[in-house]
C-alpha positions in Angstrom: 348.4 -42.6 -215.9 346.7 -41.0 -213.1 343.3 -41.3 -212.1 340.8 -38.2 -211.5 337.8 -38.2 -208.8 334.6 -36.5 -209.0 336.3 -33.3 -207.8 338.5 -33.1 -210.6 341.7 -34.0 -208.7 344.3 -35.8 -209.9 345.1 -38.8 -207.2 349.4 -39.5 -207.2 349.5 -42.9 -208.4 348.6 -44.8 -211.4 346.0 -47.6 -210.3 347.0 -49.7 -213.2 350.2 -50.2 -212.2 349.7 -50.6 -208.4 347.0 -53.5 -209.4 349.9 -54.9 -212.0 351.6 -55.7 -208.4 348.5 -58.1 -207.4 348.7 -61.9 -209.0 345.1 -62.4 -207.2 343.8 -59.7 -209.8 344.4 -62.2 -212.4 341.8 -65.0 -211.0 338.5 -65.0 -213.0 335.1 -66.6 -211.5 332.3 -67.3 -213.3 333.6 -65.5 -216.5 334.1 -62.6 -214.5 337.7 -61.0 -213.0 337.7 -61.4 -209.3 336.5 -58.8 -207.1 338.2 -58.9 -203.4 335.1 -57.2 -201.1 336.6 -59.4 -198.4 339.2 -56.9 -197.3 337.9 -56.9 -193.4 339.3 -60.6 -193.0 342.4 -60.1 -194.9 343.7 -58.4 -198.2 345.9 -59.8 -201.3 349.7 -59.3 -201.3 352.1 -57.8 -204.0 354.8 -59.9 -205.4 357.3 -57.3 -203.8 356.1 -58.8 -200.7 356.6 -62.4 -201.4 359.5 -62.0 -202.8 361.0 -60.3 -199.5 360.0 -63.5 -197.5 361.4 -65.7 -200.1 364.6 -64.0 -200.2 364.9 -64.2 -196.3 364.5 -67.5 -196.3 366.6 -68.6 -198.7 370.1 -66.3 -197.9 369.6 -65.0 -194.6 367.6 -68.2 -192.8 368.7 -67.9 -188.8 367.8 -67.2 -185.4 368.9 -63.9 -183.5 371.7 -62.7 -181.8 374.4 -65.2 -182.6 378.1 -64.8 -184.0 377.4 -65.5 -187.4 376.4 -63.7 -191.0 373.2 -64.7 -190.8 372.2 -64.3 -187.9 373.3 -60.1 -187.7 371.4 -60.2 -191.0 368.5 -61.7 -189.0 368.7 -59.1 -186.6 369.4 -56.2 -189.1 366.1 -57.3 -190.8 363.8 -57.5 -187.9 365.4 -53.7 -186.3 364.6 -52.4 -190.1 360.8 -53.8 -189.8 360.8 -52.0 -186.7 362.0 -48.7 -188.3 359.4 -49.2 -190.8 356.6 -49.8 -188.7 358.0 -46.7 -186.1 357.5 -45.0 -189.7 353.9 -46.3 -190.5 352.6 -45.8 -186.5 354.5 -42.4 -185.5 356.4 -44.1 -182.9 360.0 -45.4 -182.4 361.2 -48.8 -182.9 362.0 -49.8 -179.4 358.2 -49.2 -179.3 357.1 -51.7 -182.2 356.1 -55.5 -180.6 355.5 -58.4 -183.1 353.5 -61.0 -182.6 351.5 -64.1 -184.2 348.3 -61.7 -184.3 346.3 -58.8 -182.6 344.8 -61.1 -181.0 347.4 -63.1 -179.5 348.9 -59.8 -178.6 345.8 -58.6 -176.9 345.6 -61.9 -175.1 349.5 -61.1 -174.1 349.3 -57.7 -172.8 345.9 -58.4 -171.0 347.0 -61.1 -168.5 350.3 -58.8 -168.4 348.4 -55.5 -167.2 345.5 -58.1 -165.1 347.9 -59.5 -162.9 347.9 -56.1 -161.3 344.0 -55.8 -161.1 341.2 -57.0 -159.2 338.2 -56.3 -157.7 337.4 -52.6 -157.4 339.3 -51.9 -160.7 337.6 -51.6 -164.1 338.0 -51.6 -168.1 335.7 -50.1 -170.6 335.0 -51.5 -173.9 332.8 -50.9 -176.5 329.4 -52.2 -178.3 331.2 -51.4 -181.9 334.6 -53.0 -181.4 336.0 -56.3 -183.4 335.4 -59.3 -180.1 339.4 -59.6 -180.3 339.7 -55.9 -178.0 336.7 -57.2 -175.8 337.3 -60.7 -175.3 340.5 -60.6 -174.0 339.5 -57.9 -171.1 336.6 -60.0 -170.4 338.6 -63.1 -169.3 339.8 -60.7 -166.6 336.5 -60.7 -165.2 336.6 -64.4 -164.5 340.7 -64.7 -163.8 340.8 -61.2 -161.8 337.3 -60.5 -160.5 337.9 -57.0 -162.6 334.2 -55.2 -163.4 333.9 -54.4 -167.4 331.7 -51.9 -168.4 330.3 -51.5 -172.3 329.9 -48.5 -173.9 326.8 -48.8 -176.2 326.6 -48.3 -180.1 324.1 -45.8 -181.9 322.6 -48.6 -184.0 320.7 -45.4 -186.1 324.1 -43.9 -187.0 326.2 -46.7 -186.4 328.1 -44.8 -184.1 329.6 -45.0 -180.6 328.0 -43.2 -177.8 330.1 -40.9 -177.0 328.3 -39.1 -174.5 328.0 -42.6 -172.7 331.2 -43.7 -173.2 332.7 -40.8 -171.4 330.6 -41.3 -168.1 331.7 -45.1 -167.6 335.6 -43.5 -167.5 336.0 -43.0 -163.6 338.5 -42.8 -160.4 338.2 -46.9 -160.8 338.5 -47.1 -164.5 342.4 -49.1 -165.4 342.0 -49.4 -169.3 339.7 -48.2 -171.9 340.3 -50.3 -175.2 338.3 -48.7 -178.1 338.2 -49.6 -181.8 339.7 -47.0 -184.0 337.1 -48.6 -187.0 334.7 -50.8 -187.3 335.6 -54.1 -189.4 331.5 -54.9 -190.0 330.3 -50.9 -190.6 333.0 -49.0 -191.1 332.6 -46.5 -188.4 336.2 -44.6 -187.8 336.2 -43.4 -184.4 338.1 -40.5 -183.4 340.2 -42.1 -180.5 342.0 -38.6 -178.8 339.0 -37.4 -176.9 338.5 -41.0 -175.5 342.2 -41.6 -174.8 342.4 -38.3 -173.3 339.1 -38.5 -171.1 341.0 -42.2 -169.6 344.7 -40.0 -169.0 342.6 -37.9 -166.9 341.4 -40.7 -165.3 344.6 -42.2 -164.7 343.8 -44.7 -166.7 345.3 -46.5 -169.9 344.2 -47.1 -173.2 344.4 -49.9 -176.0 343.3 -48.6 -179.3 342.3 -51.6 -181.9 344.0 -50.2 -185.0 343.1 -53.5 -187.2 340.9 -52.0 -189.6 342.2 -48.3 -189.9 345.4 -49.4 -190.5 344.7 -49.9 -194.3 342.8 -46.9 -194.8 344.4 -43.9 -192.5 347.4 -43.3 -191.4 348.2 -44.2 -187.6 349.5 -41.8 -185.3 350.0 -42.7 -182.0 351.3 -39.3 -180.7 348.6 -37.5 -182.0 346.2 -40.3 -181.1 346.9 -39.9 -177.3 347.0 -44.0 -176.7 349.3 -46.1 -174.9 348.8 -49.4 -176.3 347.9 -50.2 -180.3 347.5 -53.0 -182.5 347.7 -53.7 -186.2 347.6 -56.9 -188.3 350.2 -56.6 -191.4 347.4 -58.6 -193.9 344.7 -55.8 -193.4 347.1 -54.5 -196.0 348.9 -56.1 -198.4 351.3 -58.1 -195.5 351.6 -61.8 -194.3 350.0 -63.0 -190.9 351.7 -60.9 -188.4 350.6 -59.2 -185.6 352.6 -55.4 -184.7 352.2 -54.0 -180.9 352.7 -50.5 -180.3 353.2 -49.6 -176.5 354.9 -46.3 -175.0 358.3 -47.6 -174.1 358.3 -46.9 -170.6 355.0 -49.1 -170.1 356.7 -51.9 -172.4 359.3 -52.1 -169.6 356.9 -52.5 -166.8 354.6 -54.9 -167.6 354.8 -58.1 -166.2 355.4 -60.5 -169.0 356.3 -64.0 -168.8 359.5 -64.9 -170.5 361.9 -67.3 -170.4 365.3 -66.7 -169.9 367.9 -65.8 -171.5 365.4 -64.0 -173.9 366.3 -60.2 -173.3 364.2 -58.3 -170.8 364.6 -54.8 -172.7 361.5 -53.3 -174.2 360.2 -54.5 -177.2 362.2 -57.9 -176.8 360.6 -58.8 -173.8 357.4 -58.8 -175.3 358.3 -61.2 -178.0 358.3 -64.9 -176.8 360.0 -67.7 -178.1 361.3 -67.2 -181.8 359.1 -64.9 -184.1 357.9 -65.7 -187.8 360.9 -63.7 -189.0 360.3 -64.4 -192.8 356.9 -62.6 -191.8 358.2 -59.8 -190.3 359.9 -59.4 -193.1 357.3 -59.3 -195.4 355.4 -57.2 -193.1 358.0 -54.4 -193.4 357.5 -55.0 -197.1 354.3 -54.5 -197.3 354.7 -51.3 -195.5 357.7 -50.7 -198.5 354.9 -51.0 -200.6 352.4 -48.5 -199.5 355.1 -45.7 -199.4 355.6 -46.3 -203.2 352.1 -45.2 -203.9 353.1 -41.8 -202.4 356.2 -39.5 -203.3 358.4 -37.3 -201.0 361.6 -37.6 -199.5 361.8 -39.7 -196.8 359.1 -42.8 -195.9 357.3 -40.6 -193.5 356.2 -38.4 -196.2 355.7 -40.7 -198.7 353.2 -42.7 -196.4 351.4 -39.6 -195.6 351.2 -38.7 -199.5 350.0 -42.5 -200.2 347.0 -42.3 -197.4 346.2 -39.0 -198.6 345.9 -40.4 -202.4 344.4 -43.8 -201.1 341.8 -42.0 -199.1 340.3 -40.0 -201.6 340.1 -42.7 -204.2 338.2 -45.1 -201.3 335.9 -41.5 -200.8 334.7 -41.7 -204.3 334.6 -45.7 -204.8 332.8 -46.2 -201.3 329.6 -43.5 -202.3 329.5 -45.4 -205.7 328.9 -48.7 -203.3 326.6 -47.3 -201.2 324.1 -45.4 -204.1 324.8 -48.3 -206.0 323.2 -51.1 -203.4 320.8 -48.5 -202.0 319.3 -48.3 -205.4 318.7 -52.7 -204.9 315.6 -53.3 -204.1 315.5 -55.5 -200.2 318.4 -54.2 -199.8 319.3 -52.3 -196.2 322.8 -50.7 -195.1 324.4 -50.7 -192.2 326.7 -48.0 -190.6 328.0 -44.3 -191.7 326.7 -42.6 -194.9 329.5 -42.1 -197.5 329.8 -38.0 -196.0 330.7 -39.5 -192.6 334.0 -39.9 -190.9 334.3 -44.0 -192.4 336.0 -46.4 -193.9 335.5 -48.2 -197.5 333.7 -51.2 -195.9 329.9 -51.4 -196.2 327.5 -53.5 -193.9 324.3 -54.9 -195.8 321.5 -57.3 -195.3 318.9 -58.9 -198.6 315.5 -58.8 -197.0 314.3 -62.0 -197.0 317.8 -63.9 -197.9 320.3 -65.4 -195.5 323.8 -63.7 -195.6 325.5 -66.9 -196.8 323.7 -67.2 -199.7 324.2 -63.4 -200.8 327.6 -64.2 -200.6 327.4 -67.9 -202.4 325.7 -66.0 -205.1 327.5 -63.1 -205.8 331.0 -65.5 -206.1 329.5 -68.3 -208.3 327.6 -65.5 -210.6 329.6 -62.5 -210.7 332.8 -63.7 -208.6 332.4 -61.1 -206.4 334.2 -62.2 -202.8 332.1 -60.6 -199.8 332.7 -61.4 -196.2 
């Protein structure tokens, strides 16, 4: 059964069976069947993907690189996550970095690339981006004496300022780390005029791919960046971070590690022993996606599942937006439905505090909002 959108096209999956997948969908709340509108902090998981990690655990259980079964099945499993995620970012695996989180990631790479900085050298971040791509290049300020410049946000269109954005990019400018969507509006950002602007700067660029990840497919080539990060349970995955970085700047960056870990790109990003069972279910969840879509090889079917996924969020995100818009009190926050954007919409109950929109909406309708 296929489901049809106000255009009359006919998306490529069958919604009832991709939410069969989904034991969270069977929770009720206050007589009602749980709605998830928490997806910016984390989304539910398929069995598929539980499974994979308990499988690991239970048959292949061991640490890398070691003259035993399963350990190569250890290391077969984590070079197949990164074949996966090369799939889902555009890149290739010796360029795929896991990690506890994005943020832990961003943490890494910053005091990596700082060490090299200092005063007279500056990074550019953004009004509109998640504190987790600004936070980290901030603590360079205080560690590195580095200057960080912010580009502002159009609160009327919830949009960067581009236009402002682009003059902060200069002969001193090191890094420009930009959000490629907004977890609290929505905004997507197109990221290749930025990244290019820094390149002919001489400058790098981080690219917080947190919230686009479940929404649009990632393309690093095409995006122009150097360095990108995604969380695996923005969609469907367990806690774990994924690192993209251009090879050649992988193999530079100074990185503490502790010997004998390897000191060949992405390994000697990684430190210590990773949440392999995680990893695992990360590449599952990325499995998972590509079954919504059809076509021969994972490539393809991820490009067919975005495309399918993407409408469907089109015609369910205008239906949010007319439909709150119509409550009276009630004002939004961020793109119109029309606009480049993802699902997620920003809104405020005139004269009642955020919490208790939230508390209400659970205990009378079990709708889960952020």
């Amino acid at each position: 059964m296929s489901t049809q959108d106000s255009q009359g096209t006919l998306a490529a999956f069958d919604i009832e069976a991709v939410r069969a997948q989904f034991p969270a969908l069977e929770r009720g709340e206050a007589g009602h069947p749980v709605a998830y509108f928490d997806g910016p902090g984390g989304t539910q998981v398929p069995r598929r993907v539980v499974e994979a990690m308990n499988d690991y655990l239970y048959h292949h259980n061991a640490n890398t690189h070691w003259n035993f079964p399963t350990s190569a099945e250890t290391d077969d499993a984590l070079l197949a996550a990164r074949e996966a995620f090369a799939d889902f970012l555009g890149c290739i695996p010796e360029e795929v970095v896991f990690g506890a989180n994005m943020t832990t990631l961003t943490m890494h790479v910053a005091r990596a690339l700082g060490a090299g900085w200092g005063e007279g050298d500056e990074i550019v971040v953004t009004e509109l981006d998640h504190q987790a791509n600004i936070a980290p290049w901030r603590r360079l300020e205080a560690e590195r004496g580095v200057t960080v410049r912010v580009a502002p946000l159009l609160p009327e269109t919830g949009t960067l300022d581009l236009d402002a954005l682009d003059a902060l990019i200069g002969a001193r400018t090191r890094l420009v780390a930009v959000g490629a969507a907004s977890n609290a509006l929505g905004t997507v950002t197109d990221v290749a005029p930025i990244t290019a602007a820094a390149r002919a700067a001489g400058a790098l660029t981080f690219v917080d791919a947190v919230h686009l990840a479940p929404h649009e497919r990632i393309d690093v080539a095409a995006m122009g960046c150097d360095l990108l990060a995604c969380s695996a349970y923005k969609f469907h995955g367990p806690h774990v971070g994924v690192l993209f970085g251009r090879r050649a700047l992988l193999e530079e960056l100074d990185v503490p590690r502790l010997p004998p870990a390897s000191n060949a790109a992405p390994e000697r990003i990684e430190t210590g022993t990773l949440n392999h069972e995680g990893i695992v279910g990360a590449a599952e969840a990325v499995e998972f996606l590509a079954s919504i879509g059809t076509g021969t090889d994972r490539p393809a079917r991820l490009a067919s599942a975005f495309d399918a996924l993407h409408r469907r969020e089109g015609e369910l995100v205008a239906r949010l937006w007319n439909g709150l818009a119509d409550v009276p009190g009630v004002r939004l926050f961020g793109p119109a439905p029309d606009a480049p954007r993802t699902p997620t919409v920003g809104f405020t109950l005139e004269g009642v505090p955020s919490d208790r929109v939230a508390a209400r909406l659970a205990e009378e309708r079990g709708v889960f909002v952020s």
